[in-house]
C-alpha positions in Angstrom: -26.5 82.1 35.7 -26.8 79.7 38.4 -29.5 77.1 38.2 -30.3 74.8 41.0 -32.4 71.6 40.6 -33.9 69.2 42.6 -32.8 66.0 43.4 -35.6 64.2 41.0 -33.8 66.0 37.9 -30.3 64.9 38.6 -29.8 61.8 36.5 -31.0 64.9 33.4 -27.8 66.4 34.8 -25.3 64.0 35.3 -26.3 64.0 38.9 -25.3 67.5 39.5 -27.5 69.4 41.8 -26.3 73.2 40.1 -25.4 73.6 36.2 -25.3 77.1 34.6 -27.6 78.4 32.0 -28.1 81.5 29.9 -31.1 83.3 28.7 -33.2 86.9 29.3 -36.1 84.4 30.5 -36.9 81.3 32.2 -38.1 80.2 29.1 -35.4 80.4 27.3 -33.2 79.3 30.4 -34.9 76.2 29.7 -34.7 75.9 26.2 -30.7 76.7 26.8 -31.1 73.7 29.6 -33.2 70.9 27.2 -30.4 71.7 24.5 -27.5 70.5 27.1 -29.8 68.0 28.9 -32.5 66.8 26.7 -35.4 65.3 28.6 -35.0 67.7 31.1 -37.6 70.5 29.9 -40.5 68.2 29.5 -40.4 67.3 33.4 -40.9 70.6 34.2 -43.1 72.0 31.7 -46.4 70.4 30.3 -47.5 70.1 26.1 -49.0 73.4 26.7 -46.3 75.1 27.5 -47.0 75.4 31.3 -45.0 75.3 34.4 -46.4 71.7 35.6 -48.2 72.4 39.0 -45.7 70.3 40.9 -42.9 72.8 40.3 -42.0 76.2 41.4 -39.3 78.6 39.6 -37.7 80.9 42.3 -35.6 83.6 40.9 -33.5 85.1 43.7 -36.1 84.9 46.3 -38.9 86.0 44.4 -41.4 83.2 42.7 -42.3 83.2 39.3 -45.0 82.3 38.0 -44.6 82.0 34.0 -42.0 81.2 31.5 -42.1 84.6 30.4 -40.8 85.7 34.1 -36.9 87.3 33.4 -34.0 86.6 34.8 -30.2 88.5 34.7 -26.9 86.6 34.1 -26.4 87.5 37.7 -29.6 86.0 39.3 -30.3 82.4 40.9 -32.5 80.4 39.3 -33.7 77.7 42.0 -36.4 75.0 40.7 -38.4 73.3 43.5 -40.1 70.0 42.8 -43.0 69.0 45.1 -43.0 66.3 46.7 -45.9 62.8 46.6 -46.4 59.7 46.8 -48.2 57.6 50.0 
């Protein structure tokens, strides 16, 4: 499947703004992710094994809300990174 990521992520990615990524969930879309790109999973998910509250998963359109959400080979997965700062 398709994963997109936000521009804070690229340098995990070689600077590339979509990579592709198997799994049945996000949470193992992930784990498929930090294998390739190792740093990657720990930006986006906290030591207890939560989405950080800074981030949003959007598969297809739809938002999910845990790593346990799934996803098909055929879906989007879009990751949305708030942005801060002053």
């Amino acid at each position: 499947m398709k994963v997109r990521l936000p521009s804070p992520l690229y340098s995990y990615t070689g600077e590339r703004a979509e990579v592709d990524a198997q799994g049945a969930t996000l949470a193992e879309v992930l784990a498929d992710l930090e294998r390739r790109f190792p740093g990657l999973r720990f930006r986006i998910v906290d030591e207890q094994d939560r989405i950080r509250p800074h981030i949003k998963f959007f598969v297809g359109r739809e938002l999910a809300t845990d790593l346990a959400w799934p996803v098909r080979p055929s879906d989007e997965v879009m990751i949305v990174a708030a942005l801060s700062g002053g």
